[in-house]
mmCIF file of the N, C-alpha and C atoms, coordinates in Angstrom:
data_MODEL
# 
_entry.id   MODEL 
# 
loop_
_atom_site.group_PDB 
_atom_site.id 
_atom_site.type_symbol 
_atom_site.label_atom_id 
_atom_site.label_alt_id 
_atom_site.label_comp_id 
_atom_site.label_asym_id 
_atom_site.label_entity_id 
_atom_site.label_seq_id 
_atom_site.pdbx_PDB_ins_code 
_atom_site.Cartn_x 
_atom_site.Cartn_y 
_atom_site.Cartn_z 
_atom_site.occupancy 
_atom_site.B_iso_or_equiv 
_atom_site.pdbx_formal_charge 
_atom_site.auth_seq_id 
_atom_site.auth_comp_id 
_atom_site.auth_asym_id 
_atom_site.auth_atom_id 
_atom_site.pdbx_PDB_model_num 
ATOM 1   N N  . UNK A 1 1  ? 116.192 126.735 148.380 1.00 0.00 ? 1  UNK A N  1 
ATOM 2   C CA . UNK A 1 1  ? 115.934 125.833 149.500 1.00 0.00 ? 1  UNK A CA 1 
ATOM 3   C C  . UNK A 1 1  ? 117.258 125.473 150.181 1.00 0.00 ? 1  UNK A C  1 
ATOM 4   N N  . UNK A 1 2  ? 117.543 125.699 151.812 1.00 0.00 ? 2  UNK A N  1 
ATOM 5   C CA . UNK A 1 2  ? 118.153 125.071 151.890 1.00 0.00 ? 2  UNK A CA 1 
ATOM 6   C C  . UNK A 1 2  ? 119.052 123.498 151.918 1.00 0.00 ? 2  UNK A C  1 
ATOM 7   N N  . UNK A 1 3  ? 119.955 123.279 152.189 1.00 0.00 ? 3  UNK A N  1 
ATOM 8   C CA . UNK A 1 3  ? 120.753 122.144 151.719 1.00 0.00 ? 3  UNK A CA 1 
ATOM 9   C C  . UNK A 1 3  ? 121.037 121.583 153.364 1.00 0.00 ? 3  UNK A C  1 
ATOM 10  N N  . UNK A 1 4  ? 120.839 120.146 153.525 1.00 0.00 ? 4  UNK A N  1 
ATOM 11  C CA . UNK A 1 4  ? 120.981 119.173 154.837 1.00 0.00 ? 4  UNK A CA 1 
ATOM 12  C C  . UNK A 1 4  ? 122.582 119.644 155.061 1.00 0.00 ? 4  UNK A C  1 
ATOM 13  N N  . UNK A 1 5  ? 123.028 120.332 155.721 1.00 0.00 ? 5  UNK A N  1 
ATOM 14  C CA . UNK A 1 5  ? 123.896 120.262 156.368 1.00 0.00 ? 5  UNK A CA 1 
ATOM 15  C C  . UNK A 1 5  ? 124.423 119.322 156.999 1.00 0.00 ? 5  UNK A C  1 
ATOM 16  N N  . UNK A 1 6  ? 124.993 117.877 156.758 1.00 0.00 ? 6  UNK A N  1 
ATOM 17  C CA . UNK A 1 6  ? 125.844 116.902 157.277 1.00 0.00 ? 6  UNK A CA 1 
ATOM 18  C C  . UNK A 1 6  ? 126.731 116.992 158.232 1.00 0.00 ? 6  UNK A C  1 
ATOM 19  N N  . UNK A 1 7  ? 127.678 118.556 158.099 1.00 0.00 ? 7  UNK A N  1 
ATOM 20  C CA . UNK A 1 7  ? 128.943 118.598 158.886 1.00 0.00 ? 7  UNK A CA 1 
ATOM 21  C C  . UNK A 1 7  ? 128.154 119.257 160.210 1.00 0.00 ? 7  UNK A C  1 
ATOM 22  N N  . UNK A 1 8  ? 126.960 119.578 160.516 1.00 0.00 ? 8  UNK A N  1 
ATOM 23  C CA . UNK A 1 8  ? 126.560 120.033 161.761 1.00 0.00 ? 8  UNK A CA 1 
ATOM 24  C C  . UNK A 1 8  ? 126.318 118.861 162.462 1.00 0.00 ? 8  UNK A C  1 
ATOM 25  N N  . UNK A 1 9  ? 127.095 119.344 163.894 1.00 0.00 ? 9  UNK A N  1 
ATOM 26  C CA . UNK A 1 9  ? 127.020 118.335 165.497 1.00 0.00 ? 9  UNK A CA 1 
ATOM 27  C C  . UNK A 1 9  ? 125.970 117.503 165.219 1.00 0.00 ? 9  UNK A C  1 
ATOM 28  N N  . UNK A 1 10 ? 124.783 118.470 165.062 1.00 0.00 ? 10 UNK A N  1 
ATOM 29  C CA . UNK A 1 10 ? 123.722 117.768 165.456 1.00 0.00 ? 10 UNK A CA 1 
ATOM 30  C C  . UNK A 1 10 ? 122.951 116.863 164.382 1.00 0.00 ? 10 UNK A C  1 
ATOM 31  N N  . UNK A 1 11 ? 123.270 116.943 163.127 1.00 0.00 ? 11 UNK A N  1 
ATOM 32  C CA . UNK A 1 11 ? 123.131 116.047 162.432 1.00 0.00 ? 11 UNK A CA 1 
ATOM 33  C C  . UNK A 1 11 ? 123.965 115.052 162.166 1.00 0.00 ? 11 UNK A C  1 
ATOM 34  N N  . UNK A 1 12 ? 124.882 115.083 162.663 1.00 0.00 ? 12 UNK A N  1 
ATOM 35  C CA . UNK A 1 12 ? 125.722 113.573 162.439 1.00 0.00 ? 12 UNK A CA 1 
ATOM 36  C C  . UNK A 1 12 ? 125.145 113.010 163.636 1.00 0.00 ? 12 UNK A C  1 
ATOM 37  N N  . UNK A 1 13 ? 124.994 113.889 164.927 1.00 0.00 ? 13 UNK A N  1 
ATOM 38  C CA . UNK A 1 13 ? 124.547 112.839 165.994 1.00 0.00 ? 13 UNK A CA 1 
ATOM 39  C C  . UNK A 1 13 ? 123.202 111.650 165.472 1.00 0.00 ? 13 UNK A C  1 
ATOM 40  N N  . UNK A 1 14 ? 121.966 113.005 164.867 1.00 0.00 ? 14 UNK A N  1 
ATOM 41  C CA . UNK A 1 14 ? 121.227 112.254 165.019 1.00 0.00 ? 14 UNK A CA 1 
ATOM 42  C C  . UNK A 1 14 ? 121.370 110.775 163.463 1.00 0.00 ? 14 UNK A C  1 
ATOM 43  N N  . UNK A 1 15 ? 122.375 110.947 162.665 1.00 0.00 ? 15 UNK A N  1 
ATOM 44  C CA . UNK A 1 15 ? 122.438 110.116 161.637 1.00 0.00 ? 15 UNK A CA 1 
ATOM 45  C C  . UNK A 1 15 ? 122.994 108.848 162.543 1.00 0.00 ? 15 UNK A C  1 
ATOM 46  N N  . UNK A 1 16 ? 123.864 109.194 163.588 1.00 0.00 ? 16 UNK A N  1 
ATOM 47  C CA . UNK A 1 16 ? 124.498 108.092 164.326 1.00 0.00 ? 16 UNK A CA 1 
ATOM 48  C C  . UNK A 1 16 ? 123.309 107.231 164.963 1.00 0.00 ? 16 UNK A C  1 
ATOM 49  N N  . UNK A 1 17 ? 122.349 107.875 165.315 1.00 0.00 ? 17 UNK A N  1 
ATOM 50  C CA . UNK A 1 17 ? 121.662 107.626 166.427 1.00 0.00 ? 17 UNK A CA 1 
ATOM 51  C C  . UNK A 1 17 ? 120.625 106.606 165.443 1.00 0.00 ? 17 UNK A C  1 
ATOM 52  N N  . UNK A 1 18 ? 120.528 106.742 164.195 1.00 0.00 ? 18 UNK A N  1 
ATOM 53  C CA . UNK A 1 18 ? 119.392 106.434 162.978 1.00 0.00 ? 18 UNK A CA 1 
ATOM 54  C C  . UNK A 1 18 ? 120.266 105.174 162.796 1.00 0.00 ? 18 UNK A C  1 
ATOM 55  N N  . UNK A 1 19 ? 121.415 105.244 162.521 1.00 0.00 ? 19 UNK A N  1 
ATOM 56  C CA . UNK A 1 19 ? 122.584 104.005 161.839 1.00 0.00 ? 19 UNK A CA 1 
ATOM 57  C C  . UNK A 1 19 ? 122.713 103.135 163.048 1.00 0.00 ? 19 UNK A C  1 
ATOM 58  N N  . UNK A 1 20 ? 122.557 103.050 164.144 1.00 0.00 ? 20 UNK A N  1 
ATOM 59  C CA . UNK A 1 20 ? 122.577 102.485 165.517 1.00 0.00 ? 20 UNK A CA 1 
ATOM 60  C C  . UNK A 1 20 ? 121.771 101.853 166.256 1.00 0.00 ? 20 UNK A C  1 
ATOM 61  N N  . UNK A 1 21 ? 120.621 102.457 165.520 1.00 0.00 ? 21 UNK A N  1 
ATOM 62  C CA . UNK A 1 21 ? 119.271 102.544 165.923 1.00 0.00 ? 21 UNK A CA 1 
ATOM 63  C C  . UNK A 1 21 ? 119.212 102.283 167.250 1.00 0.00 ? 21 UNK A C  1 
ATOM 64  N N  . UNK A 1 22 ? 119.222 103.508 167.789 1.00 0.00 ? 22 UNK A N  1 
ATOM 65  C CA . UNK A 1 22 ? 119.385 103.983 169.205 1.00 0.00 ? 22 UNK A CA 1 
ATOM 66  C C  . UNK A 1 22 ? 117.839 104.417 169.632 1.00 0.00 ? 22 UNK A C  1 
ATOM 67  N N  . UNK A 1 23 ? 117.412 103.438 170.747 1.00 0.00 ? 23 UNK A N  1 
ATOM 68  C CA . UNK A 1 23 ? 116.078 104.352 171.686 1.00 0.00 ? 23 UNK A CA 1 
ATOM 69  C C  . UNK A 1 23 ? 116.821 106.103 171.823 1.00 0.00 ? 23 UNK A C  1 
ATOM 70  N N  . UNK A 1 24 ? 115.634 106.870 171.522 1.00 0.00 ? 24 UNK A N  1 
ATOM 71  C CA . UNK A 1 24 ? 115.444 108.248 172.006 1.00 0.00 ? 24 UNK A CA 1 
ATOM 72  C C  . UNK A 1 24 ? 114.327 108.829 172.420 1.00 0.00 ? 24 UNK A C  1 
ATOM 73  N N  . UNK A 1 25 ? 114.582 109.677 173.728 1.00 0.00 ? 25 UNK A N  1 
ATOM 74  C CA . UNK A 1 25 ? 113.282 110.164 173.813 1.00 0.00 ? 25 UNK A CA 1 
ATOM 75  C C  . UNK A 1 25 ? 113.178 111.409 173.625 1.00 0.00 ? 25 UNK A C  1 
ATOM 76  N N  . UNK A 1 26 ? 112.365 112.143 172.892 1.00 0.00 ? 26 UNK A N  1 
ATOM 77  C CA . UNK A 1 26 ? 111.963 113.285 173.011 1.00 0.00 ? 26 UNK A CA 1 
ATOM 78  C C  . UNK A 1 26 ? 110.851 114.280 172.988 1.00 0.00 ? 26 UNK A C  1 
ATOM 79  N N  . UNK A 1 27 ? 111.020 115.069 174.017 1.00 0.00 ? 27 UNK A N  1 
ATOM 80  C CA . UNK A 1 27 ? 110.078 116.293 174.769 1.00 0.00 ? 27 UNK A CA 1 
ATOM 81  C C  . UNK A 1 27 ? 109.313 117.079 173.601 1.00 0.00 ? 27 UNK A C  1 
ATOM 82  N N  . UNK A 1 28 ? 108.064 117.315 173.660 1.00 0.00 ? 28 UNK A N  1 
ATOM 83  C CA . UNK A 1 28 ? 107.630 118.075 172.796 1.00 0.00 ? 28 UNK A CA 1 
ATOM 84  C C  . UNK A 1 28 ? 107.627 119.277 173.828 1.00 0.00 ? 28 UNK A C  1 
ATOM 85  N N  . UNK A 1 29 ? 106.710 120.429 172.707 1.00 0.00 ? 29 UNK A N  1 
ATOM 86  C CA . UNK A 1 29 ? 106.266 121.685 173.457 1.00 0.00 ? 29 UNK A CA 1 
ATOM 87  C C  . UNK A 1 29 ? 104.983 121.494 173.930 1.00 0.00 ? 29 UNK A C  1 
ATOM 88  N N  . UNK A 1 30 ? 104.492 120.258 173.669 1.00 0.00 ? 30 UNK A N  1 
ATOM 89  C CA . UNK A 1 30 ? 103.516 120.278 174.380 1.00 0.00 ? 30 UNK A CA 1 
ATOM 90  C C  . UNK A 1 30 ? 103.244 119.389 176.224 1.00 0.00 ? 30 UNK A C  1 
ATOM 91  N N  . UNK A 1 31 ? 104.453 119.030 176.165 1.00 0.00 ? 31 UNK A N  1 
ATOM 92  C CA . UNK A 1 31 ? 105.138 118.204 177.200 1.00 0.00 ? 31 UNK A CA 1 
ATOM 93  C C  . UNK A 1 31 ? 104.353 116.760 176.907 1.00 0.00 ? 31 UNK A C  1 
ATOM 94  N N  . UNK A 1 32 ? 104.290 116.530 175.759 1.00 0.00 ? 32 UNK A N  1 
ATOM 95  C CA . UNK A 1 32 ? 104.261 115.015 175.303 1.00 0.00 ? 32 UNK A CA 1 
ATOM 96  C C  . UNK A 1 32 ? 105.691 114.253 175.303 1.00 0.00 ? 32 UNK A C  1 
ATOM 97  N N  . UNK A 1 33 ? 106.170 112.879 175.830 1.00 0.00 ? 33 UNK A N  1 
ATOM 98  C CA . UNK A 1 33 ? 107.296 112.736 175.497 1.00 0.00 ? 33 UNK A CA 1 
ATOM 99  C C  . UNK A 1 33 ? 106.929 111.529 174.743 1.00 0.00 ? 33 UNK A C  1 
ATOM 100 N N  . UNK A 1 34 ? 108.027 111.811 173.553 1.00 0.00 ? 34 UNK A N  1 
ATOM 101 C CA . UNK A 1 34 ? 107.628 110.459 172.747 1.00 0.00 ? 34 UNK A CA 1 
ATOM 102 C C  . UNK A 1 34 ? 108.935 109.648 172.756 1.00 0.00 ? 34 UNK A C  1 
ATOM 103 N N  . UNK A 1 35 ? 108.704 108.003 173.167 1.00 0.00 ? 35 UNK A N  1 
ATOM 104 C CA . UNK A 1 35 ? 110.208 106.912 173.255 1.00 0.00 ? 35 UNK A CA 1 
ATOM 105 C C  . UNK A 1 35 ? 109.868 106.611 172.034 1.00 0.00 ? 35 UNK A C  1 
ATOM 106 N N  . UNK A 1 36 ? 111.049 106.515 171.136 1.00 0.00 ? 36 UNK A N  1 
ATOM 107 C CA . UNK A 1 36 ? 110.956 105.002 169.985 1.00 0.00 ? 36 UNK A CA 1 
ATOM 108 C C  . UNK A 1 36 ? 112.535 104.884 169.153 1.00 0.00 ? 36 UNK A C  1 
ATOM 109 N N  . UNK A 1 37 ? 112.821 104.702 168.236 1.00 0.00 ? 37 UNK A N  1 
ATOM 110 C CA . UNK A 1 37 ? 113.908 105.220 167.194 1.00 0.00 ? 37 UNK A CA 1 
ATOM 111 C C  . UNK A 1 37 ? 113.637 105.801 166.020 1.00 0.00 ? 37 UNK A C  1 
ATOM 112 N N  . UNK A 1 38 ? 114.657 106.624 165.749 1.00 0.00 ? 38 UNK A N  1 
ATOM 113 C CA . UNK A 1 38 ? 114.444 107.474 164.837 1.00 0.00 ? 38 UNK A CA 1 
ATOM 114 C C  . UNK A 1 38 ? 114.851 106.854 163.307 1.00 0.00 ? 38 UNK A C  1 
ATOM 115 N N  . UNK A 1 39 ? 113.726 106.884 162.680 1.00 0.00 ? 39 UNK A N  1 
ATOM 116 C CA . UNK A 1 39 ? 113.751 106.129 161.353 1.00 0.00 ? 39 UNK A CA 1 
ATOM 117 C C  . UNK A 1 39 ? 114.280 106.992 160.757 1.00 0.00 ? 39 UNK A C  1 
ATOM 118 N N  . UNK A 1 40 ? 114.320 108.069 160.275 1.00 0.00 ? 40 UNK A N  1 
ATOM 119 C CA . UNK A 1 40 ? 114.514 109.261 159.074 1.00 0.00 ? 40 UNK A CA 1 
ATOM 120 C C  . UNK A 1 40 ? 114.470 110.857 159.504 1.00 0.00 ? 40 UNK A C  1 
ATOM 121 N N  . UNK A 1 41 ? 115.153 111.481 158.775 1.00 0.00 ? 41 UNK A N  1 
ATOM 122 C CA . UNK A 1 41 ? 115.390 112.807 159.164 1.00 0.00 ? 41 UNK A CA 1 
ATOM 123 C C  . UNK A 1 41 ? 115.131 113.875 158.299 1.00 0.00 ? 41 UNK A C  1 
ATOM 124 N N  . UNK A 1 42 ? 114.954 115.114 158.088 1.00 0.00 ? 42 UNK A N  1 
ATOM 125 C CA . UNK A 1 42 ? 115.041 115.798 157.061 1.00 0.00 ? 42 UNK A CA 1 
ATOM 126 C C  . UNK A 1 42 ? 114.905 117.132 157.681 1.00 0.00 ? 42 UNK A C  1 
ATOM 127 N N  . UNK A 1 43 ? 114.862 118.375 156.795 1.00 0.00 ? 43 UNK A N  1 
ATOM 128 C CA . UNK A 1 43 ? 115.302 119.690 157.021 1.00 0.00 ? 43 UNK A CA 1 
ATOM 129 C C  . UNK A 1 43 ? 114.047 120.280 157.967 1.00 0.00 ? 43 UNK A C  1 
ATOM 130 N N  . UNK A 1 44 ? 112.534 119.328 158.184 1.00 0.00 ? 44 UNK A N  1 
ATOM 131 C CA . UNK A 1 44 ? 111.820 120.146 158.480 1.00 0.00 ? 44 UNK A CA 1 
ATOM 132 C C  . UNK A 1 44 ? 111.222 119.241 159.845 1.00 0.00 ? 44 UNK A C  1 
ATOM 133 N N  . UNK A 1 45 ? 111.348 118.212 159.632 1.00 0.00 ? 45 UNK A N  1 
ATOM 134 C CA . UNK A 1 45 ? 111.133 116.904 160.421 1.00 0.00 ? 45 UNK A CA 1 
ATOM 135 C C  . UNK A 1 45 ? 111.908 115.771 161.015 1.00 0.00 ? 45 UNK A C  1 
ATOM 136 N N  . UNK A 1 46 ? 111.428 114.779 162.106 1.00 0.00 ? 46 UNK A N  1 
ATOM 137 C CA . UNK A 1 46 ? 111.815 113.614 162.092 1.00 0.00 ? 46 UNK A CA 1 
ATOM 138 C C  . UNK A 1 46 ? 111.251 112.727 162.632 1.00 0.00 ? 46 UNK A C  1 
ATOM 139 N N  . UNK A 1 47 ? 111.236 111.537 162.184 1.00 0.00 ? 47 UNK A N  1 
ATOM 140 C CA . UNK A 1 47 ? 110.294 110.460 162.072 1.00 0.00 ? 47 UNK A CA 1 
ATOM 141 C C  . UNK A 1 47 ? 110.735 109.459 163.370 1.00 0.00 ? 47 UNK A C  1 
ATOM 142 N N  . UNK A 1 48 ? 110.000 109.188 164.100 1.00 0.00 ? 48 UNK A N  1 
ATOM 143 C CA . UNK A 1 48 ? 110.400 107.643 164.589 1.00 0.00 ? 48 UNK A CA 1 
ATOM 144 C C  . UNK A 1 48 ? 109.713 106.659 164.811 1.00 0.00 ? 48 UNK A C  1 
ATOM 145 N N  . UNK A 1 49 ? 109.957 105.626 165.429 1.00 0.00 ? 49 UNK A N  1 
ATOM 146 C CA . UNK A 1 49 ? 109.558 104.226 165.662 1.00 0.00 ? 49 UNK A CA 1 
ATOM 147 C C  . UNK A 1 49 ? 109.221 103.897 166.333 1.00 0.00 ? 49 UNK A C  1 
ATOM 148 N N  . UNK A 1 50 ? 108.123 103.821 167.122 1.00 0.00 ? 50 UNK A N  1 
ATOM 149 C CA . UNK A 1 50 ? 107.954 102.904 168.061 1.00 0.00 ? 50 UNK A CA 1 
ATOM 150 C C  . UNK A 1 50 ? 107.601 101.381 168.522 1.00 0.00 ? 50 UNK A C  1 
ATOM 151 N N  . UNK A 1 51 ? 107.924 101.076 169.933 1.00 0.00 ? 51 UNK A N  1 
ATOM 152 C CA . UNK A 1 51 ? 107.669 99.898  170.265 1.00 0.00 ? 51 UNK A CA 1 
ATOM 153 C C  . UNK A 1 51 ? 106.856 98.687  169.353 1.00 0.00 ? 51 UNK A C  1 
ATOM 154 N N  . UNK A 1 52 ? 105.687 100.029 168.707 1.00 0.00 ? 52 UNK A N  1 
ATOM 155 C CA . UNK A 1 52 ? 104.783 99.184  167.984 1.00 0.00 ? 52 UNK A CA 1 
ATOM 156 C C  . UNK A 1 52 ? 104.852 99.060  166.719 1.00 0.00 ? 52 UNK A C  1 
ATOM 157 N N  . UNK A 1 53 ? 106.184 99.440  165.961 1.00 0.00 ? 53 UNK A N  1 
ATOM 158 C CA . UNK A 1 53 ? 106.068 99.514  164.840 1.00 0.00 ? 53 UNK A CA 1 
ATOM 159 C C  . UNK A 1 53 ? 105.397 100.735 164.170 1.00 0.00 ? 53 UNK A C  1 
ATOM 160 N N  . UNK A 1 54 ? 104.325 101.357 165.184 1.00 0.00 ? 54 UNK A N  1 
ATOM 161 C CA . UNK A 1 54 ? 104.289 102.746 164.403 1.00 0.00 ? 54 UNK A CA 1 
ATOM 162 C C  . UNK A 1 54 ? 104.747 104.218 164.288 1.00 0.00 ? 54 UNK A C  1 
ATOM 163 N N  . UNK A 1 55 ? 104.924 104.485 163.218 1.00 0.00 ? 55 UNK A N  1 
ATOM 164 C CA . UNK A 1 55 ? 105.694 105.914 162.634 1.00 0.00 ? 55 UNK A CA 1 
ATOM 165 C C  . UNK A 1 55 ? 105.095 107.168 163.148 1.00 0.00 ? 55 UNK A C  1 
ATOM 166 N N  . UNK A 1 56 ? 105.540 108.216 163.642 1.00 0.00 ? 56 UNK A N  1 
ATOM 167 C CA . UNK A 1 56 ? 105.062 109.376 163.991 1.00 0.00 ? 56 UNK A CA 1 
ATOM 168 C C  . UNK A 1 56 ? 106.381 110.505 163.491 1.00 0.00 ? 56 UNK A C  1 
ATOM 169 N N  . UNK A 1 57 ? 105.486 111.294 162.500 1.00 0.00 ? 57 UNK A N  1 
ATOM 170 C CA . UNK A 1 57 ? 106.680 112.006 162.342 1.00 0.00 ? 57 UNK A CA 1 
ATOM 171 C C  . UNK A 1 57 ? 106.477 113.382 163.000 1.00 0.00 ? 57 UNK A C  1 
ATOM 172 N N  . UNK A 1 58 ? 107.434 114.024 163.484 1.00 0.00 ? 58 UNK A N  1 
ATOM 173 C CA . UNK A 1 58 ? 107.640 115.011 164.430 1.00 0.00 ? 58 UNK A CA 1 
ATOM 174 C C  . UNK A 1 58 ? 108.115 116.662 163.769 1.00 0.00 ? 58 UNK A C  1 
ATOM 175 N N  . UNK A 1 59 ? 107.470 117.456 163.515 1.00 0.00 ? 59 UNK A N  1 
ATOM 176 C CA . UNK A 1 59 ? 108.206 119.084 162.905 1.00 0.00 ? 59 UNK A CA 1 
ATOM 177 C C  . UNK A 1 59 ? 109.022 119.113 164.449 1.00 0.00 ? 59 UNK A C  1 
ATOM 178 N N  . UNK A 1 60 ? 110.107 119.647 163.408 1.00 0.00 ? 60 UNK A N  1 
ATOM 179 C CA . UNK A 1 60 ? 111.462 119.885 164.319 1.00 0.00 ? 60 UNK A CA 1 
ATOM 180 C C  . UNK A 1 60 ? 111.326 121.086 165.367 1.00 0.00 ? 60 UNK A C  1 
ATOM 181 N N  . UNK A 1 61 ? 110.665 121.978 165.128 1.00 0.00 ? 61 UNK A N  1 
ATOM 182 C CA . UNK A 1 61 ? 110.136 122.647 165.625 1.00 0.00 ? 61 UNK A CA 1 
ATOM 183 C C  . UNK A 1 61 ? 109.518 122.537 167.046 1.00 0.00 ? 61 UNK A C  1 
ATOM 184 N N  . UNK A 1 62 ? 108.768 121.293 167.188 1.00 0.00 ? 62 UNK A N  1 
ATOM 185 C CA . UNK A 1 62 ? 107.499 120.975 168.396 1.00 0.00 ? 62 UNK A CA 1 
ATOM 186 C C  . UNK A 1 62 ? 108.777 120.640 169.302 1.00 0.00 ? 62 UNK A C  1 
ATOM 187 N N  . UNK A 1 63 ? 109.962 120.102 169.219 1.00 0.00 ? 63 UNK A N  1 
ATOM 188 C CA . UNK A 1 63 ? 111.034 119.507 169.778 1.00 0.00 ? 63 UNK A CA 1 
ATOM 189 C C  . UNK A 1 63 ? 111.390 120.298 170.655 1.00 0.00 ? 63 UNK A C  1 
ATOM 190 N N  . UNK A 1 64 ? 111.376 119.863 172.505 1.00 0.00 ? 64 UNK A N  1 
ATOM 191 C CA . UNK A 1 64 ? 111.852 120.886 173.220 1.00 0.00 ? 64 UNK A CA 1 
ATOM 192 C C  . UNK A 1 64 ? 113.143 120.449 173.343 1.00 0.00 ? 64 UNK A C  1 
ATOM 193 N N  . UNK A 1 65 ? 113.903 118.566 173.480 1.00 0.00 ? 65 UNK A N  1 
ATOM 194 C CA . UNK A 1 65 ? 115.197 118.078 173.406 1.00 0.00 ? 65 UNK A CA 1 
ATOM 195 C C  . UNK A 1 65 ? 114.763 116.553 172.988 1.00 0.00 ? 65 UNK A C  1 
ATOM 196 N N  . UNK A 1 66 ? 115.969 116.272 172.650 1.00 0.00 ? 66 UNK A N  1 
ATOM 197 C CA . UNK A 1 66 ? 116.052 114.686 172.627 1.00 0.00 ? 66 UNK A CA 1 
ATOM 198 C C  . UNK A 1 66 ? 117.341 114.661 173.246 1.00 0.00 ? 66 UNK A C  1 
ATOM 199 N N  . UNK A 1 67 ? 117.094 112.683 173.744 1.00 0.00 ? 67 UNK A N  1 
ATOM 200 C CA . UNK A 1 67 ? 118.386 112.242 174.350 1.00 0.00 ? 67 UNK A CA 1 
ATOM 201 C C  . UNK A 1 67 ? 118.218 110.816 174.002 1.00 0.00 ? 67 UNK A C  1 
ATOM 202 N N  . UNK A 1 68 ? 119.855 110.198 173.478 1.00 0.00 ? 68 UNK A N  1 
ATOM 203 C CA . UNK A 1 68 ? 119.291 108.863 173.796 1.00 0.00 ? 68 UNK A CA 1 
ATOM 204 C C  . UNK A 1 68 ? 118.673 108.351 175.235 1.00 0.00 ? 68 UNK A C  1 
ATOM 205 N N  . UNK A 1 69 ? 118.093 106.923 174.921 1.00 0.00 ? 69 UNK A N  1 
ATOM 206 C CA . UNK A 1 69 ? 117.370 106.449 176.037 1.00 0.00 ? 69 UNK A CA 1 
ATOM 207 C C  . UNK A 1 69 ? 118.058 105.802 176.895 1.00 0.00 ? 69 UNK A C  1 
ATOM 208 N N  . UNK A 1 70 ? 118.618 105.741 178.436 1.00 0.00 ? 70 UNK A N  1 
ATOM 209 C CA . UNK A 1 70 ? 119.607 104.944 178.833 1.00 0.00 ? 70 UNK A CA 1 
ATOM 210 C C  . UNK A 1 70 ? 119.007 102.923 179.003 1.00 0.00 ? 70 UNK A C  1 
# 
């Protein structure tokens, strides 16, 4: 199995973005966009938060981008 790669760009961003708890939005492939923060991360997924307190977790995969939210 692979191993979380830490030293990649894009996982420190999004650990920053988790430790900060930064609004993000991001594009699915289905052109759903989902706002909230990102609670948790892992090799296959990622989870976030929304407005309402509820969790939706996301395969990394469906992800067309994220950005923080300005």
């Amino acid at each position: 199995m692979p191993e979380f790669d830490t030293t990649l760009p894009s996982i420190r961003l999004l650990q920053s973005l988790i430790k900060d708890k930064q609004e993000v939005e991001i594009k699915l492939v289905t052109d759903d966009l989902l706002v909230g923060k990102i609670f948790w991360q892992d090799l296959e997924c990622i989870c976030i938060l929304d407005h309402y307190d509820q969790k939706t977790v996301i395969w990394r995969q469906a992800i067309v981008f994220m950005k923080p939210k300005a």
